[in-house]
LOTOR-531137 format. One record per atom (N, C-alpha, C, CB): residue in one letter; atom name; residue number from 1; y, z, x. Coordinates in steps of 0.2 Angstrom, whole numbers, plus 5000, padded with zeros to 4 digits. Glycine has a CB too. Layout:
residues N
 residu atome num   py   pz   px
      A    CA NUM    Y    Z    X
...
***
This chain:
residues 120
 residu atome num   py   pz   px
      X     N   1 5108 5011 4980
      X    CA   1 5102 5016 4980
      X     C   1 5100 5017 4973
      X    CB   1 5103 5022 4984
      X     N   2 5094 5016 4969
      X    CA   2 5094 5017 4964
      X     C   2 5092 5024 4963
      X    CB   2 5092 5011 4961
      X     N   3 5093 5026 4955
      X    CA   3 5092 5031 4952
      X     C   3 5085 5035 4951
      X    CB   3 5094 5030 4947
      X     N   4 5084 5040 4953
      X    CA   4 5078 5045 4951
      X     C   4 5075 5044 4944
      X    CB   4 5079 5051 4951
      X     N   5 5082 5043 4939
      X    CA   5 5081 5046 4934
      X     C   5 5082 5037 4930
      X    CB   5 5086 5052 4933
      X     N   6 5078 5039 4924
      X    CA   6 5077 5030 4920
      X     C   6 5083 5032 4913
      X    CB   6 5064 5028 4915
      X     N   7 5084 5025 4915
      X    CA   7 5089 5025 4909
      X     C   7 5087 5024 4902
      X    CB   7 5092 5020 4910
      X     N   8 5092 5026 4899
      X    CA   8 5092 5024 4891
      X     C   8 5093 5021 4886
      X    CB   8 5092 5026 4888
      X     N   9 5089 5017 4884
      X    CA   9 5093 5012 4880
      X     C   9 5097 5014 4873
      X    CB   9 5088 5006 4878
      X     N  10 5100 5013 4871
      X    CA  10 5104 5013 4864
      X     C  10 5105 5010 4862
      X    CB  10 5107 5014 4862
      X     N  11 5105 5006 4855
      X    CA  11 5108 5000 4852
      X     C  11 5110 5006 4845
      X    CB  11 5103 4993 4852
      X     N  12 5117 5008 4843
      X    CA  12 5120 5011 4837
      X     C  12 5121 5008 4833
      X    CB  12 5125 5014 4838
      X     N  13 5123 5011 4826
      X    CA  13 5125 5006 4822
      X     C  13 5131 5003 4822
      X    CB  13 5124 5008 4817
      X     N  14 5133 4998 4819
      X    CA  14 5140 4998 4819
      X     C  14 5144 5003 4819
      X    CB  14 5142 4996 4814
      X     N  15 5145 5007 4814
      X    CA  15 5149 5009 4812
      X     C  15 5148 5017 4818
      X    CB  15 5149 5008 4804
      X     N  16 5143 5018 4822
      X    CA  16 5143 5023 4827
      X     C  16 5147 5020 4833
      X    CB  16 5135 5024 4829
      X     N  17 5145 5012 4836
      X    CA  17 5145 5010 4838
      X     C  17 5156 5008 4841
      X    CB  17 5140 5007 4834
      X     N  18 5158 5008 4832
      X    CA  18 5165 5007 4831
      X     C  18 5169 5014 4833
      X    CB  18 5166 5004 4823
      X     N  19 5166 5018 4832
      X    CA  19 5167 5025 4834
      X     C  19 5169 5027 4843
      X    CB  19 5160 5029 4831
      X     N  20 5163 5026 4846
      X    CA  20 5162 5025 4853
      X     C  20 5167 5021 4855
      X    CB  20 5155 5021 4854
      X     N  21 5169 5017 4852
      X    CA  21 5173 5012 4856
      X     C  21 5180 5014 4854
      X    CB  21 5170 5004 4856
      X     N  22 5182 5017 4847
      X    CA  22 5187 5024 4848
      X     C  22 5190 5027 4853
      X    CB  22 5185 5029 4844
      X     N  23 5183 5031 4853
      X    CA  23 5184 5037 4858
      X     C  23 5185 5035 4867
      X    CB  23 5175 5041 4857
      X     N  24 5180 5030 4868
      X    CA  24 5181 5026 4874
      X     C  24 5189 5024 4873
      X    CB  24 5174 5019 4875
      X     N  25 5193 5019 4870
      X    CA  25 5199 5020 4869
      X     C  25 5203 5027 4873
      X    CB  25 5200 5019 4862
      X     N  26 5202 5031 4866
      X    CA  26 5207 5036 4866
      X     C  26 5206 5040 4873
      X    CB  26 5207 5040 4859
      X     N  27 5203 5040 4877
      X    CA  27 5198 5044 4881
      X     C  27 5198 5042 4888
      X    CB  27 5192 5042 4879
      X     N  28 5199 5035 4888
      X    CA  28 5199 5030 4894
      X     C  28 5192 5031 4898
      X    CB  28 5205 5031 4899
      X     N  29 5186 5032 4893
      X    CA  29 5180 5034 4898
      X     C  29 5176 5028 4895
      X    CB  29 5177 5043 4897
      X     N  30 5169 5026 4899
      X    CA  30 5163 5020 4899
      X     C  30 5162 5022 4890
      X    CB  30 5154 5021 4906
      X     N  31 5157 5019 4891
      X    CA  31 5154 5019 4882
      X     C  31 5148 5023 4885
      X    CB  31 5152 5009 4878
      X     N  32 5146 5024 4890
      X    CA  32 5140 5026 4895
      X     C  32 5144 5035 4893
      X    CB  32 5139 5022 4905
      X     N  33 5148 5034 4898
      X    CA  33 5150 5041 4897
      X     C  33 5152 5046 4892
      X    CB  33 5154 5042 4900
      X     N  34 5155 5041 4887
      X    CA  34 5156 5043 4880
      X     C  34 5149 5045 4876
      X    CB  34 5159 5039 4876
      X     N  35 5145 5041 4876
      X    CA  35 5139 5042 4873
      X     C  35 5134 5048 4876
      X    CB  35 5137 5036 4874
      X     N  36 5136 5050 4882
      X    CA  36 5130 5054 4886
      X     C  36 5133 5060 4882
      X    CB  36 5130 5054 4895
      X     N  37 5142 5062 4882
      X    CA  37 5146 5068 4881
      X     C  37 5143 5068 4875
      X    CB  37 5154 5068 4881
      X     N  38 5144 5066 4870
      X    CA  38 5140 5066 4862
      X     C  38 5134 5067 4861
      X    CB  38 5140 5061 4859
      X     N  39 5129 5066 4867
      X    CA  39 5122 5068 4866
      X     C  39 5121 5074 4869
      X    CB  39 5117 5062 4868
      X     N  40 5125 5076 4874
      X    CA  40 5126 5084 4877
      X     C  40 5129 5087 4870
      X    CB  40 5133 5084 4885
      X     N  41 5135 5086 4866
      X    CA  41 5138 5092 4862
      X     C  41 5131 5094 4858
      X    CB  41 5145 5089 4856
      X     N  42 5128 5086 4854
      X    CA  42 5124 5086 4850
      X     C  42 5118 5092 4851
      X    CB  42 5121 5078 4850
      X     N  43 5116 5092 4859
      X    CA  43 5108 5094 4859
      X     C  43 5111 5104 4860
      X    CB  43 5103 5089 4868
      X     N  44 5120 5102 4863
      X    CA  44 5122 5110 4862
      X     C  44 5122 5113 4856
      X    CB  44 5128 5110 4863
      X     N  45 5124 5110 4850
      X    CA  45 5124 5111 4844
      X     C  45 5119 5113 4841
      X    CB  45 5126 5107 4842
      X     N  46 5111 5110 4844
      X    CA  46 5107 5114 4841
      X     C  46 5104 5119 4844
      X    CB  46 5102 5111 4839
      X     N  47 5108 5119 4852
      X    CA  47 5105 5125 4854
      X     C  47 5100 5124 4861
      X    CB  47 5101 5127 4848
      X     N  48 5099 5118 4860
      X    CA  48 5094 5115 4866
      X     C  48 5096 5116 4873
      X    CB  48 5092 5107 4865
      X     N  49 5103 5114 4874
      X    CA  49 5104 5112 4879
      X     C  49 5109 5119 4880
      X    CB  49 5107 5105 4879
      X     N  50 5112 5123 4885
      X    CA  50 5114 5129 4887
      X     C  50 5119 5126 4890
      X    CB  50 5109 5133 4891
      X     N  51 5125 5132 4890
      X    CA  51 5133 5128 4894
      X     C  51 5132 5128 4901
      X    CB  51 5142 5132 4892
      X     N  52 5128 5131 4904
      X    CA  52 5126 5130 4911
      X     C  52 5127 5124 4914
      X    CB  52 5119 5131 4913
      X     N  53 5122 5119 4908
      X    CA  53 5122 5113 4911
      X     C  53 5127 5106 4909
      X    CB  53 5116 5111 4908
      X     N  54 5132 5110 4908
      X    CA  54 5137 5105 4906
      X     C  54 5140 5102 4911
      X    CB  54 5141 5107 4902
      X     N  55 5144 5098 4909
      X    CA  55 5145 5092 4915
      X     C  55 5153 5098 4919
      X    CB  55 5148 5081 4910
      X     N  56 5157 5094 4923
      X    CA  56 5162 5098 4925
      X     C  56 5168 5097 4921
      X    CB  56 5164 5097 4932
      X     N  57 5166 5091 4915
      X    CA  57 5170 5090 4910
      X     C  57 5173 5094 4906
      X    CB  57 5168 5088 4907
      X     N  58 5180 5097 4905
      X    CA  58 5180 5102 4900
      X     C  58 5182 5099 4894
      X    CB  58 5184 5108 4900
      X     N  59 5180 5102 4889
      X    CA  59 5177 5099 4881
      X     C  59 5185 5098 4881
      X    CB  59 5172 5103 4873
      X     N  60 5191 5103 4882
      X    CA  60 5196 5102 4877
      X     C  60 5199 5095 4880
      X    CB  60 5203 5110 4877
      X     N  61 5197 5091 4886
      X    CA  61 5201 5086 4889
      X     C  61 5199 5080 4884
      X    CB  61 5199 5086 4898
      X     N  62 5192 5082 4881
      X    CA  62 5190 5074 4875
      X     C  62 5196 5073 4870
      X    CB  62 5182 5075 4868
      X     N  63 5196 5070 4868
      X    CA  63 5201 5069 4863
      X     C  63 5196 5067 4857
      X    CB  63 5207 5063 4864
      X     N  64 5197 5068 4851
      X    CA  64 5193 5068 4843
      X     C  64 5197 5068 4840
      X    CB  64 5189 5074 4842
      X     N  65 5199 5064 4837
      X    CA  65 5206 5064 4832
      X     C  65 5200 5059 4825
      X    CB  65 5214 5057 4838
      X     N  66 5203 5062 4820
      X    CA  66 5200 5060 4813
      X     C  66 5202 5052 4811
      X    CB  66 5202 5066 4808
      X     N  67 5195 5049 4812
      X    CA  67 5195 5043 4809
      X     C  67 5198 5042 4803
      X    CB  67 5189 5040 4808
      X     N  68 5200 5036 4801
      X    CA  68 5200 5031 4794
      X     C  68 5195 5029 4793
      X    CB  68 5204 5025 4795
      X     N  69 5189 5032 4788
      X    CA  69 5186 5030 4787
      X     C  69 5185 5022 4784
      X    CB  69 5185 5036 4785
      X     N  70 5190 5020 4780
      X    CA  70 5191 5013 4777
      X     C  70 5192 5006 4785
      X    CB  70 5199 5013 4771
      X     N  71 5194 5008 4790
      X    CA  71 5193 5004 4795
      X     C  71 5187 5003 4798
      X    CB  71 5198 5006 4799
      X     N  72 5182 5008 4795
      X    CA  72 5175 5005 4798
      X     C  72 5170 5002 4792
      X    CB  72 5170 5011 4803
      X     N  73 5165 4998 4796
      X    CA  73 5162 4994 4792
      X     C  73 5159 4997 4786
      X    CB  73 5157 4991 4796
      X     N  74 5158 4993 4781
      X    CA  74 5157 4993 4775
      X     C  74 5151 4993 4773
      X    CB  74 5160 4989 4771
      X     N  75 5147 4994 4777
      X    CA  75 5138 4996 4778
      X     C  75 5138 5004 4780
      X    CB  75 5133 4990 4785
      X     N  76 5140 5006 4775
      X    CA  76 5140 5014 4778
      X     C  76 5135 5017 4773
      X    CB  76 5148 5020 4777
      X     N  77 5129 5015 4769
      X    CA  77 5127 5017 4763
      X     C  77 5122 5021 4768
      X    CB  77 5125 5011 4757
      X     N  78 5118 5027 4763
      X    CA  78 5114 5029 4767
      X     C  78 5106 5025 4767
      X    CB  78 5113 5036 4766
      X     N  79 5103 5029 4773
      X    CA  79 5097 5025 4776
      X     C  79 5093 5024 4769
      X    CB  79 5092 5028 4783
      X     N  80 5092 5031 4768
      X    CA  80 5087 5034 4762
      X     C  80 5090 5030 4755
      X    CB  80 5088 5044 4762
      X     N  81 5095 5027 4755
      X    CA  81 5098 5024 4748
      X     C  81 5099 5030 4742
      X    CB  81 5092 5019 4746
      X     N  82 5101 5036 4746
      X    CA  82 5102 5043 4742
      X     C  82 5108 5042 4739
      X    CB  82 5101 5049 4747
      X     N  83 5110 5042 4733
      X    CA  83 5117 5044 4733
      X     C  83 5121 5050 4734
      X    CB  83 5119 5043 4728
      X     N  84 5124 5048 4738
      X    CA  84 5128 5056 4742
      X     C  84 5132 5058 4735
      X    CB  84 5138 5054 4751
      X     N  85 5133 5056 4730
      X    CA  85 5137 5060 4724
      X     C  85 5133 5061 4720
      X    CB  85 5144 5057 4721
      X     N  86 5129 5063 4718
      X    CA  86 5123 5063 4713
      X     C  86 5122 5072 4713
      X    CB  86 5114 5057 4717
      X     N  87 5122 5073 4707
      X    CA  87 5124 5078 4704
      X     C  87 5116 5083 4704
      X    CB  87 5128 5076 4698
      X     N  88 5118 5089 4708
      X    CA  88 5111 5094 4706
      X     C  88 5112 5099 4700
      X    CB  88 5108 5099 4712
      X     N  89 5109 5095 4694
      X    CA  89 5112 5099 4689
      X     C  89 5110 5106 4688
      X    CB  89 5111 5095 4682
      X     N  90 5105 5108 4691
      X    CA  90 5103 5116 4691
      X     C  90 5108 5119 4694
      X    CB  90 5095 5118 4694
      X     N  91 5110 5116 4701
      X    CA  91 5115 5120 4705
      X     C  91 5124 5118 4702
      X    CB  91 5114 5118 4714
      X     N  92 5125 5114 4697
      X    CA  92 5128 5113 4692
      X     C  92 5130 5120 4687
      X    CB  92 5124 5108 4689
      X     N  93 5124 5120 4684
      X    CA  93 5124 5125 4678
      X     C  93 5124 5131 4683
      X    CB  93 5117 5124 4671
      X     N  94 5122 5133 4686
      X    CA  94 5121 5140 4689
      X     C  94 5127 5142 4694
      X    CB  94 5115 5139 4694
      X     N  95 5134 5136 4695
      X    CA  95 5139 5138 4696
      X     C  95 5144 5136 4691
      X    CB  95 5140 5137 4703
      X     N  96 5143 5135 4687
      X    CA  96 5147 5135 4678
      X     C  96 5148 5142 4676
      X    CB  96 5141 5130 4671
      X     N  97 5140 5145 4674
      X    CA  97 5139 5150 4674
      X     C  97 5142 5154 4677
      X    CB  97 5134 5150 4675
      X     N  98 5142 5156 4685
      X    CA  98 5146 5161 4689
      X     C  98 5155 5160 4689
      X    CB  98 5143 5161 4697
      X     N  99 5155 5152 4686
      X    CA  99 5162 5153 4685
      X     C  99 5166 5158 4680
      X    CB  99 5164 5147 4683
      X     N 100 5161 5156 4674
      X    CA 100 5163 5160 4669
      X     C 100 5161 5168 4670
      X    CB 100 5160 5157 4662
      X     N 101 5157 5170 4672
      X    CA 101 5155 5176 4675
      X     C 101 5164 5180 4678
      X    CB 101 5148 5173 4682
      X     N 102 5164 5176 4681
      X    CA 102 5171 5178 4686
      X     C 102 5176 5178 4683
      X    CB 102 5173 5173 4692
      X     N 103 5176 5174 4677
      X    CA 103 5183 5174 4671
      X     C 103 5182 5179 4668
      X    CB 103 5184 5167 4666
      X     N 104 5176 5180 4665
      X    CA 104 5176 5187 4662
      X     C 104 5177 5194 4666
      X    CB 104 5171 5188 4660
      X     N 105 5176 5195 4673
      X    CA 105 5177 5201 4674
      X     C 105 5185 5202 4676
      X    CB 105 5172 5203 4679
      X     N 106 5186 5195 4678
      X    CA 106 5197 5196 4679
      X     C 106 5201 5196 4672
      X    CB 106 5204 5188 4684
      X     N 107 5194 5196 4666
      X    CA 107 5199 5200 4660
      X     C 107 5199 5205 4659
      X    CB 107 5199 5199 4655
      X     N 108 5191 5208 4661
      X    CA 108 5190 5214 4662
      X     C 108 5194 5219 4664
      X    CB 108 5186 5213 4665
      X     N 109 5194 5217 4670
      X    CA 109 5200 5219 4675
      X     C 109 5206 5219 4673
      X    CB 109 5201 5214 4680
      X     N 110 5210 5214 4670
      X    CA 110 5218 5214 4667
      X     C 110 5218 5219 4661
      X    CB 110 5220 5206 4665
      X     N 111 5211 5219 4657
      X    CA 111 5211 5224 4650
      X     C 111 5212 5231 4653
      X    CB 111 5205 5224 4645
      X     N 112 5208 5233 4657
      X    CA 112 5208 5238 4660
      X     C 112 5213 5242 4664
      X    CB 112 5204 5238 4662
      X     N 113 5219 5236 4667
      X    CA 113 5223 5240 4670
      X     C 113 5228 5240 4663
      X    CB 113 5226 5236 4677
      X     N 114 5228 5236 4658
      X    CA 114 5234 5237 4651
      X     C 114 5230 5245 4648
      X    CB 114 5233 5227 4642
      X     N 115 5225 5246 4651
      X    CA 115 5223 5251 4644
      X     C 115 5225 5256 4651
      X    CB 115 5211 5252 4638
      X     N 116 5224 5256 4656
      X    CA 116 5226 5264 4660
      X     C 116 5230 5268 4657
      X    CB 116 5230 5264 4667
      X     N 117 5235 5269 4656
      X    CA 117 5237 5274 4652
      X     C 117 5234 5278 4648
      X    CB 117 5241 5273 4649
      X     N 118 5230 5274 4643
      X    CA 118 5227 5278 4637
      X     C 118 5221 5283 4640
      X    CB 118 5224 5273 4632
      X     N 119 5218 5279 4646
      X    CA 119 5212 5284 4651
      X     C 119 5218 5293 4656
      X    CB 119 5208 5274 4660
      X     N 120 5221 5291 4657
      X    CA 120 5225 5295 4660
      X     C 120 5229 5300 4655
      X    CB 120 5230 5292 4664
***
């Protein structure tokens, strides 16, 4: 009997793709069912989707254990061709600034506890 409901294609990227099939591993669950669990946290996480509607799955039973990032493919660069290390030099200097901000007031601080006596 087929389904009410239409299906959805996905084709991920590799390196989503290499992930999935981690999880499906460690998990012992379809690539269907891993994939659905991920697009339920996803739409939880913004808020869209409410825990009402969660499956009878309980989250602590997933396993998520932190990749090696060097075992997946080497096409990880981003879409945008943004460099993830590229430096915002205003927000640079503006926390140089509060560094030294902070170094001055724990001398502040350390002069002020050497001079207590003399205040007392």
């Amino acid at each position: 009997m087929p389904s009410p409901r239409k299906r959805i294609g996905f084709l991920p990227s590799e390196e989503v793709h290499e992930i999935i099939e981690k999880l499906c591993t460690a998990n012992e669950y379809s690539q269907s069912k891993v994939t659905g669990l991920l697009v339920e946290e996803a739409l939880r996480s913004r808020g869209v989707l409410k825990e009402s509607y969660a499956h009878n799955l309980d989250g602590s039973d997933f396993i998520n254990f932190s990749f090696d990032h060097k075992t997946f493919s080497k096409n990880n660069k981003s879409p945008l061709n943004v460099d993830e290390y590229a430096v915002n030099k205003k927000v640079l200097s503006d926390n140089i600034k509060m560094m030294h901000e902070f170094i001055e007031f724990k001398h502040f601080k350390k002069v002020m506890k050497q001079n207590n006596n003399i205040i007392e």
